[in-house]
Backbone bond lengths (Angstrom), bond angles and torsions (degrees), N, CA, C in turn:
res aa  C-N    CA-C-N  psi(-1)  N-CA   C-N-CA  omega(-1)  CA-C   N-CA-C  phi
1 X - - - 1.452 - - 1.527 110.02 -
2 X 1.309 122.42 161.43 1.711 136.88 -155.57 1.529 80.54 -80.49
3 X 1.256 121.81 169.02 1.691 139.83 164.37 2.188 73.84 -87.26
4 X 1.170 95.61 -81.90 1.646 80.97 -173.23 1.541 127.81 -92.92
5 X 1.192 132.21 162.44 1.557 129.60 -175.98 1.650 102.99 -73.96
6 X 1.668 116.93 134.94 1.396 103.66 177.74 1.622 122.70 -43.37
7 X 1.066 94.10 -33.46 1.394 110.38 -163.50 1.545 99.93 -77.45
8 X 1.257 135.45 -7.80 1.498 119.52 -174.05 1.183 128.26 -112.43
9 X 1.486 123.13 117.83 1.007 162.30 142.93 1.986 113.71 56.16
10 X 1.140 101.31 -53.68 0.981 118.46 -167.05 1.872 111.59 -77.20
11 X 1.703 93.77 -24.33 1.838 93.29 160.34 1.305 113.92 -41.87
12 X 1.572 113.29 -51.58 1.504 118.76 -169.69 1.205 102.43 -67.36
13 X 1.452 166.46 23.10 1.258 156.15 -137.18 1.670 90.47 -158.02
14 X 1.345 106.01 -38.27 1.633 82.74 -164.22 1.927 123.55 -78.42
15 X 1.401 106.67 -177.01 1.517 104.09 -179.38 1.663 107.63 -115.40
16 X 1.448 112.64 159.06 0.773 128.97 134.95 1.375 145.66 -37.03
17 X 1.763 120.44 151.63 1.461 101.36 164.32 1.813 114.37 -69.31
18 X 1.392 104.75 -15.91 1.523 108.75 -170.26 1.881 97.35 -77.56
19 X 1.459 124.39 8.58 0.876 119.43 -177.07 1.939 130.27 66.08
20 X 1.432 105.56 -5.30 1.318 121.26 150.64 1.756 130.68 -80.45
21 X 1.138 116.23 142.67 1.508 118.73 170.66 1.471 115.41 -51.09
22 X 1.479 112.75 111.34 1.229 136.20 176.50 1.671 123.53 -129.42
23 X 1.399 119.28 127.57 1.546 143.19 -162.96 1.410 97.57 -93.99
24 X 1.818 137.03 83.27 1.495 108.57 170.48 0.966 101.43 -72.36
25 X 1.953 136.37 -20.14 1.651 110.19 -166.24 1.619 139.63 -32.58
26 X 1.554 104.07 -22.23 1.379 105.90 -173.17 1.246 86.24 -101.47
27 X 0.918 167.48 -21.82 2.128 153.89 163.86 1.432 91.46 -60.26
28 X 1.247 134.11 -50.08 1.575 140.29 -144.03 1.786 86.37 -72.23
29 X 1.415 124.00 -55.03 1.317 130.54 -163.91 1.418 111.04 -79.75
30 X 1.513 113.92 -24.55 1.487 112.80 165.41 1.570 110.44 -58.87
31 X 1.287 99.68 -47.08 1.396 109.55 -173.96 1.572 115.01 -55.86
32 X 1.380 116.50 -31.69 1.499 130.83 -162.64 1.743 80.47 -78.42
33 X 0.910 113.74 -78.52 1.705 119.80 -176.75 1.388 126.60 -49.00
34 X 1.463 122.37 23.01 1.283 135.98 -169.23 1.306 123.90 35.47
35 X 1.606 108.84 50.49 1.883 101.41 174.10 1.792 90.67 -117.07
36 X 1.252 84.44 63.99 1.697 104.72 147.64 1.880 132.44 9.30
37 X 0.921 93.96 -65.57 1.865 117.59 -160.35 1.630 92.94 -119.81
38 X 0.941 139.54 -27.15 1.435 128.57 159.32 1.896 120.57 -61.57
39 X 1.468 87.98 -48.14 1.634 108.66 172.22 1.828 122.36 -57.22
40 X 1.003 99.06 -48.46 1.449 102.66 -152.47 1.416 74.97 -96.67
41 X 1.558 145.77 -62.43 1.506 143.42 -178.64 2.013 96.18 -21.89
42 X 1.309 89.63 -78.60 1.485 78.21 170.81 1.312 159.55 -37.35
43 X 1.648 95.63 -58.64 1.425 97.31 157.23 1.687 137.89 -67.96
44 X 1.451 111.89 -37.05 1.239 121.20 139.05 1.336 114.77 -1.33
45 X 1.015 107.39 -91.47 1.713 135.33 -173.02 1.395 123.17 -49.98
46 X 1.947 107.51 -41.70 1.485 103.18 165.76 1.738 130.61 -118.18
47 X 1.303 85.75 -0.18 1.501 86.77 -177.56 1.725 110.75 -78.21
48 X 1.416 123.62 -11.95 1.272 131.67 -166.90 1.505 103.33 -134.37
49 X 1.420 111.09 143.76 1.617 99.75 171.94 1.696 80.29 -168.10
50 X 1.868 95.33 126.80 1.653 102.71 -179.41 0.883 113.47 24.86
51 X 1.425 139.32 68.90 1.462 153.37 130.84 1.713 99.07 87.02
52 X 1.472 110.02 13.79 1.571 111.89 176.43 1.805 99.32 -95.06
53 X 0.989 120.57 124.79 1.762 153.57 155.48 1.229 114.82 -82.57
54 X 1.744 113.07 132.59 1.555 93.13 156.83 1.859 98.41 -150.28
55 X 1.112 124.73 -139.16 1.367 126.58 -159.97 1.837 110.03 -87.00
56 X 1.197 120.98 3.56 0.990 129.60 156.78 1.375 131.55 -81.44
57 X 1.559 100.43 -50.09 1.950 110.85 166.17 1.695 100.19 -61.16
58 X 1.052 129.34 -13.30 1.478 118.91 -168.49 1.654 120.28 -100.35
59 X 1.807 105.82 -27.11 1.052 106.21 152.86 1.422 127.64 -88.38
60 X 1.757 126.44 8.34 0.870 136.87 -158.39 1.541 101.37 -93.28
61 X 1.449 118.11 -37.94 1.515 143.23 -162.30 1.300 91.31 -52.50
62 X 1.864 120.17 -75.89 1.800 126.24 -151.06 1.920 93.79 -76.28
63 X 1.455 132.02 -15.39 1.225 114.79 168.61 1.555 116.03 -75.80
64 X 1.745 127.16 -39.85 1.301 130.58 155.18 1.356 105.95 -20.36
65 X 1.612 103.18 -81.56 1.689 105.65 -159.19 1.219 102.20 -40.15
66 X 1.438 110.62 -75.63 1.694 115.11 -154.07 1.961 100.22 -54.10
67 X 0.547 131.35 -75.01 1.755 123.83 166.86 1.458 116.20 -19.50
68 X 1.573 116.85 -41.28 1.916 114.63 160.09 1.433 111.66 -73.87
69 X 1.041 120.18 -21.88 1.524 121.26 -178.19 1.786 103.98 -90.51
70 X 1.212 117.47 -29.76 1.810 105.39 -170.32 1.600 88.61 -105.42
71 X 1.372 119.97 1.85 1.755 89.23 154.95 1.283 99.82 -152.40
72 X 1.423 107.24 58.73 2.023 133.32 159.52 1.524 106.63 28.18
73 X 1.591 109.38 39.71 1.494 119.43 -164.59 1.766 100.18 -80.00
74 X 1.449 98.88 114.73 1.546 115.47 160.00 1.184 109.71 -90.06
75 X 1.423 123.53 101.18 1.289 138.65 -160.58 1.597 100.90 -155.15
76 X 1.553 100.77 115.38 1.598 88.45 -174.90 1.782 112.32 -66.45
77 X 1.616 114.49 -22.42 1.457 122.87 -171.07 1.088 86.54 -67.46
78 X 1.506 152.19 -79.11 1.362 117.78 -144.91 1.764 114.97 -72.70
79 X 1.459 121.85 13.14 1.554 117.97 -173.59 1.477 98.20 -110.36
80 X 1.561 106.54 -11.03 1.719 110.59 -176.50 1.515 104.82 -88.80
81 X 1.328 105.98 -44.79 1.477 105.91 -167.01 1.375 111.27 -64.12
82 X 1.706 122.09 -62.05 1.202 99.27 179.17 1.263 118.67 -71.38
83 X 1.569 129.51 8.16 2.012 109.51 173.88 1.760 86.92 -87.94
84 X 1.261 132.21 -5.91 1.522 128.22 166.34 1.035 109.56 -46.14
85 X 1.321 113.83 -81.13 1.481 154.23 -159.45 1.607 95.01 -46.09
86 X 1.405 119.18 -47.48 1.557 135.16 -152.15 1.419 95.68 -99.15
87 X 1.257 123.13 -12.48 1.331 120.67 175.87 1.416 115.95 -95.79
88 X 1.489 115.94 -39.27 1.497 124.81 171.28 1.407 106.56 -74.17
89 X 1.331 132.79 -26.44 1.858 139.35 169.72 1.396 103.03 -47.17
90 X 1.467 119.61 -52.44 1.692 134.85 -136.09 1.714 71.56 -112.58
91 X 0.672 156.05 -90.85 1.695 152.42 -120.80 1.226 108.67 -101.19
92 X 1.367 138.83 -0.17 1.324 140.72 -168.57 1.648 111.42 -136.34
93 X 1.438 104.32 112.07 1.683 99.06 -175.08 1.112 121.74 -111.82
94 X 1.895 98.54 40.52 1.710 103.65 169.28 1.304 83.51 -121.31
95 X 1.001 139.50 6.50 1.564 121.89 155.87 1.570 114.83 -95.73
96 X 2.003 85.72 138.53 1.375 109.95 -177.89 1.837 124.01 -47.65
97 X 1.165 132.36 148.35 1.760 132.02 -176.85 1.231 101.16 -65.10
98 X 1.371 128.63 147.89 1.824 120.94 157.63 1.259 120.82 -44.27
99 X 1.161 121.77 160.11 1.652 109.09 -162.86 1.530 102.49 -89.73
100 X 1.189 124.82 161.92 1.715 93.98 161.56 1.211 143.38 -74.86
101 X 1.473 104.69 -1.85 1.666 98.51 -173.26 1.578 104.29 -86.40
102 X 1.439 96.94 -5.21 1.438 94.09 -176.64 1.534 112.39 -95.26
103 X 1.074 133.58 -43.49 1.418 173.89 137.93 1.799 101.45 25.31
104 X 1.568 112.97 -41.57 1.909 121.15 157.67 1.079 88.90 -74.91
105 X 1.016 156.75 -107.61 1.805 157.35 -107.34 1.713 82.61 -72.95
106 X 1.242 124.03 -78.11 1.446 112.06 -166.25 1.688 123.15 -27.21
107 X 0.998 98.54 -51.94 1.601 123.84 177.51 1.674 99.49 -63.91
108 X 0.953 133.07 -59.23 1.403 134.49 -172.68 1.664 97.58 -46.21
109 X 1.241 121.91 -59.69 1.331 136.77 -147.71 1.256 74.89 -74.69
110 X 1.272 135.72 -83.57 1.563 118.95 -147.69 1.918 107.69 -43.82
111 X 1.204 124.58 -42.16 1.663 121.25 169.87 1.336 100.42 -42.04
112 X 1.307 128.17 -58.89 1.036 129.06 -149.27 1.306 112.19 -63.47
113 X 1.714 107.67 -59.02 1.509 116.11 -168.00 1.514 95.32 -71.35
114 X 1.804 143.23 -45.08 1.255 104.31 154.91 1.340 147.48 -47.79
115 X 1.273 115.29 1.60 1.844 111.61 178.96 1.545 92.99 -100.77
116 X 1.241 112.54 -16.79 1.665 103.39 -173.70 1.659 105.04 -92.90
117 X 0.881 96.69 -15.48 2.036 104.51 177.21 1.611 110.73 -79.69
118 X 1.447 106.06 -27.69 1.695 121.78 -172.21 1.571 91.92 -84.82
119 X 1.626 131.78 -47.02 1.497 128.24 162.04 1.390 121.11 -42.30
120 X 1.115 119.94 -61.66 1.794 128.71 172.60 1.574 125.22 -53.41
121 X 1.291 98.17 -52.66 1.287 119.43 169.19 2.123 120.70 -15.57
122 X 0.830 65.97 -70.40 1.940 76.90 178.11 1.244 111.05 -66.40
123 X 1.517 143.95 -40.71 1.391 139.40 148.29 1.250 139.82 -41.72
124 X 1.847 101.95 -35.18 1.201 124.28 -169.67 1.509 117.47 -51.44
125 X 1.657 136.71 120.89 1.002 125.34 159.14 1.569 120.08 -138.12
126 X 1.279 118.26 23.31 1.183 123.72 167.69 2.050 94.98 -82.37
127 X 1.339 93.22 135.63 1.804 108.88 169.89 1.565 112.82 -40.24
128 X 1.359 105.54 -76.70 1.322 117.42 155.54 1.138 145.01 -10.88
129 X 1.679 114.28 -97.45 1.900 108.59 138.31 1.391 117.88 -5.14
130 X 1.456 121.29 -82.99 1.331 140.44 -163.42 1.567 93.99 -46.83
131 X 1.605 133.93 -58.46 1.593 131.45 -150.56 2.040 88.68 -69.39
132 X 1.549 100.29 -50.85 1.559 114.50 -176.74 1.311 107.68 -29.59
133 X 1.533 111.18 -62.37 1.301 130.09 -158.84 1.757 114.43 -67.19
134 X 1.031 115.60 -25.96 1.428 140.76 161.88 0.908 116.89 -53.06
135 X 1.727 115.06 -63.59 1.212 120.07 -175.30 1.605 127.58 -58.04
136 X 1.601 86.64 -39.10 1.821 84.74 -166.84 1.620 88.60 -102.12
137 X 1.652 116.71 46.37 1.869 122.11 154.18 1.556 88.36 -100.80
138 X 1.066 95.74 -52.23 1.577 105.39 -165.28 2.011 115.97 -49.97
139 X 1.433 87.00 -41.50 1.087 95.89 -168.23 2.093 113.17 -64.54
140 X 1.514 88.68 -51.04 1.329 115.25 162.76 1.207 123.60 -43.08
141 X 1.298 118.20 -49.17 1.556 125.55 177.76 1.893 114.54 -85.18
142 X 1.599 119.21 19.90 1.413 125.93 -160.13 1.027 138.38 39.11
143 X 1.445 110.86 34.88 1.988 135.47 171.07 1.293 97.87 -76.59
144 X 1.344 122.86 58.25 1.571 90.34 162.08 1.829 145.20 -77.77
145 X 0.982 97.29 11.65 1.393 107.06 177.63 1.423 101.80 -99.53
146 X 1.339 127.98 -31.28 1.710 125.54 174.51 1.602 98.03 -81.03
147 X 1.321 127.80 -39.81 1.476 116.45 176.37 1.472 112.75 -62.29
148 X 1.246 122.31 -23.57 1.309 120.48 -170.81 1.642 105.90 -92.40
149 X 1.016 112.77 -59.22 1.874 112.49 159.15 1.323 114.60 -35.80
150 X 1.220 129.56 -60.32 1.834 122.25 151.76 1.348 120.49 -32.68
151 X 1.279 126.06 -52.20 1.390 117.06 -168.40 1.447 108.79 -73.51
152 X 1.389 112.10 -27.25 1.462 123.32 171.42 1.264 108.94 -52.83
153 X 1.284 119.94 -53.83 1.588 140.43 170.53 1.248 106.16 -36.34
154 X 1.333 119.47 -57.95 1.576 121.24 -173.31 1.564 114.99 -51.62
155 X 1.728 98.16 -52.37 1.376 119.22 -155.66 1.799 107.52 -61.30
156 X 1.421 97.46 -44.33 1.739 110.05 -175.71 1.222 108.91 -93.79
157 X 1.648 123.43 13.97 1.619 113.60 171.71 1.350 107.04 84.80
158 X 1.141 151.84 6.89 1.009 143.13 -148.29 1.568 147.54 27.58
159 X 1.649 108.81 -30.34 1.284 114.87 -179.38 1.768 106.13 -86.75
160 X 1.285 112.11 -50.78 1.486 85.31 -176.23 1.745 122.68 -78.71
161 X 1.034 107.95 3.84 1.356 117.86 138.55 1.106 123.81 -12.35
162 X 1.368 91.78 -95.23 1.714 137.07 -174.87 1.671 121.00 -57.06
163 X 1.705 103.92 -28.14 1.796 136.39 -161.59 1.918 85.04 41.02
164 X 1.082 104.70 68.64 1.789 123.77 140.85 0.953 135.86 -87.33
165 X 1.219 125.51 141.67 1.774 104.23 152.45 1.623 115.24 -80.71
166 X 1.274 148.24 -176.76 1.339 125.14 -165.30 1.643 86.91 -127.54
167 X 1.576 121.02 19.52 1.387 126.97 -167.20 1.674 97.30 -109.91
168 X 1.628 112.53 -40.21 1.124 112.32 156.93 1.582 126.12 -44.74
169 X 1.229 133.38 -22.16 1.071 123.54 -151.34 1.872 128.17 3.27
């Protein structure tokens, strides 16, 4: 079940990272219904902007999880976005606090999406996934300086990062 009903009220209320009023419910439900690259294109795009967060990426987090958990989605985007989200929260102090009503569900989801990262984990062999999957352990377990070096990881691909080849492994 939703933390909130599509239909309620308070979708319309939240912000953007661009700091304008923004609705993910309809990306959130694409996402539930597997239109993939419509979803995450979107959210991608507004829930984050230069490491600015606001009350939309925050109710966005506990609808992710539960949607990776009811369709066991190994998807590095939903393990990137919220260690995003959790990285621009924790490191950025022009972004707004979680609200409180949200503040249990937020917290829930991070348990969650770590027990679902500890499931994937051992299969995992996309690069990606794997840095994702790290991140939001890290994040989960209060590493934030290793969650944040991960998300970095994500952001720059990892190899030229690293000046690897990604054949070396």
């Amino acid at each position: 079940m939703s933390l909130l009903a599509w239909t309620d009220e308070r979708w319309y209320t939240l912000r953007s990272g661009y700091r304008d009023l923004y609705n993910p419910s309809e990306a959130l439900q694409a996402l539930e219904q597997g239109d993939f690259t419509l979803a995450w294109d979107e959210l991608w795009n507004n829930l984050i902007y230069k490491r600015d967060v606001d009350t939309a990426a925050y109710a966005s987090v506990p609808e992710i999880v539960r949607i990776a958990w009811q369709l066991k989605l190994a998807d590095w985007n939903a393990f990137a976005l919220i260690a995003t989200i959790e990285e621009a929260r924790l490191n950025n102090d022009r972004n707004p606090p979680i609200p409180e009503w949200l503040m249990d569900a937020y917290e829930r989801a991070w348990i969650d999406m770590a027990t679902l990262a500890l499931q994937i984990y051992p299969k995992a062999e996309d690069p990606e996934l794997v840095t994702s999957l790290l991140s939001v352990l890290a994040f989960a377990k209060g590493k934030t300086a290793v969650g944040t070096y991960a998300v970095g990881l994500i952001e720059d691909e990892e190899a030229p990062l690293l000046h690897i080849d990604s054949d070396d492994n």
